[in-house]
C-alpha positions in Angstrom: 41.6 -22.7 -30.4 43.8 -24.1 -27.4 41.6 -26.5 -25.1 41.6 -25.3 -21.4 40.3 -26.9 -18.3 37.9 -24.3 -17.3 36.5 -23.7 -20.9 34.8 -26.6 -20.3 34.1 -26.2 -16.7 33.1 -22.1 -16.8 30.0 -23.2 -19.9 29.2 -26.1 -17.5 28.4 -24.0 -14.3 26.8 -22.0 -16.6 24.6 -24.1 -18.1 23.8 -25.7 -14.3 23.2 -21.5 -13.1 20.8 -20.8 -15.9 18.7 -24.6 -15.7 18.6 -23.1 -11.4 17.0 -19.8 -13.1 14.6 -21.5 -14.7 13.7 -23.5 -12.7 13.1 -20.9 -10.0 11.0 -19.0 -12.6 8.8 -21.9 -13.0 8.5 -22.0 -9.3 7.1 -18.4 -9.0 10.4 -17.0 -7.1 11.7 -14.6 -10.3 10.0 -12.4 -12.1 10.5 -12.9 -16.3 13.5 -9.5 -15.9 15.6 -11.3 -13.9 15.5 -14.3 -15.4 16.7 -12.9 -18.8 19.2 -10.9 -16.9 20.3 -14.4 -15.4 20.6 -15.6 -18.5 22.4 -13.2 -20.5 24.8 -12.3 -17.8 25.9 -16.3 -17.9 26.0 -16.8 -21.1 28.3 -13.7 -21.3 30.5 -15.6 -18.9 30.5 -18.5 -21.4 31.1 -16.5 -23.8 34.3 -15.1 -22.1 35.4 -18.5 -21.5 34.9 -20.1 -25.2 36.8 -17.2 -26.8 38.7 -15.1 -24.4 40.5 -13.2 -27.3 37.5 -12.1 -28.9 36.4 -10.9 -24.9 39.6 -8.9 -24.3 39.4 -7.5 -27.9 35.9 -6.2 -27.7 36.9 -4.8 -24.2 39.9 -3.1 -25.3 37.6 -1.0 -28.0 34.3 -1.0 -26.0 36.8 1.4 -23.4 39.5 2.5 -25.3 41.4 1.0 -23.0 44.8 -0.8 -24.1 45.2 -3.2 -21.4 42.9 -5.6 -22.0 43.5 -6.4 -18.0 42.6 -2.6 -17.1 39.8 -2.9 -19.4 38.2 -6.0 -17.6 38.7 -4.2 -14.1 37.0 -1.0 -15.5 34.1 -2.9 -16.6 33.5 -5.0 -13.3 34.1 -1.3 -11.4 31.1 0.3 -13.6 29.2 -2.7 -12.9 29.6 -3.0 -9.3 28.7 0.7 -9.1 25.2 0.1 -11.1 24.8 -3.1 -8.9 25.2 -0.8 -5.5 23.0 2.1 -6.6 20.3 -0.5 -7.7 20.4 -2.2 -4.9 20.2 1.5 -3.0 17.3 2.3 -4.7 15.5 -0.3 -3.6 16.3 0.0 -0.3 15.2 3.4 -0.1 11.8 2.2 -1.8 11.7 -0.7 0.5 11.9 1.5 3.4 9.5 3.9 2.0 7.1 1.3 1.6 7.5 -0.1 5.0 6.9 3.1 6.8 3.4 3.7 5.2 2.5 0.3 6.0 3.2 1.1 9.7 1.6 4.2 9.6 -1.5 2.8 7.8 -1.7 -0.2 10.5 -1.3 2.4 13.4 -3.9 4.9 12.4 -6.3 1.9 11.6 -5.3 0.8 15.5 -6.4 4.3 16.6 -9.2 4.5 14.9 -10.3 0.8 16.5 -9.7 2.1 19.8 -11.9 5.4 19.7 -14.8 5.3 21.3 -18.0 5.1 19.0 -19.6 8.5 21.2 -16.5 10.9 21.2 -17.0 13.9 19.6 -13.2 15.2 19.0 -11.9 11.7 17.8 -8.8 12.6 20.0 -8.1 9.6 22.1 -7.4 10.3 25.6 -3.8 9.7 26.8 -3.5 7.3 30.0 -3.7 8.6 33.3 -2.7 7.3 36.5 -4.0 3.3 37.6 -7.0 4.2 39.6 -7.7 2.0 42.8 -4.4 2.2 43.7 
């Protein structure tokens, strides 16, 4: 096994991205999910580092793929795409959520406002300033 630069720099960034996961678990700001996902997806790149023919090999027959090159740029292609539609999908429920909220906080507005003695609950809409 040749000795490169960055396989002792890439495990060592590593090391320092997964002790900042932790550490922000322990602080309450990631749920237990994405700290393992953290984890595993840095120790992959470690992993990548350490033994890069064992990477490009597994690549090549994960894809079928010859290239182990082409391979690599596949893989990073499906995972961008899973990483865009995930983080679509929470949009969209972010948004859904938000919209209830504000309809929940504007009918409890209305329903503040009424008058105690109205019969058809139907607020009535403003007229013209009177005195003028």
């Amino acid at each position: 096994m040749e000795f490169s630069m960055y396989k002792l720099l890439v495990p060592l960034f590593a090391v320092c991205m997964i002790a900042k996961a932790v550490s922000r678990f322990r602080r309450h700001q990631r749920t237990v999910r994405e700290l393992v996902v953290w984890i595993m997806i840095w120790s992959g790149i470690s992993f990548a580092a350490l033994f890069p023919d064992f990477t490009m090999y597994w690549f090549t027959v994960l894809t079928g793929i010859k290239s182990g090159f082409y391979a690599i740029i596949f893989f990073m292609l499906v995972l961008l795409s899973y990483g865009y539609l995930t983080l679509f999908v929470k949009l969209e429920d972010t948004e859904r959520m938000l919209t209830e909220l504000v309809r929940r906080l504007a009918l409890r507005e209305l329903q503040q406002n009424m008058p105690e003695n109205s019969g058809d609950r139907t607020p009535s809409p403003p007229g013209p300033a009177r005195g003028a």
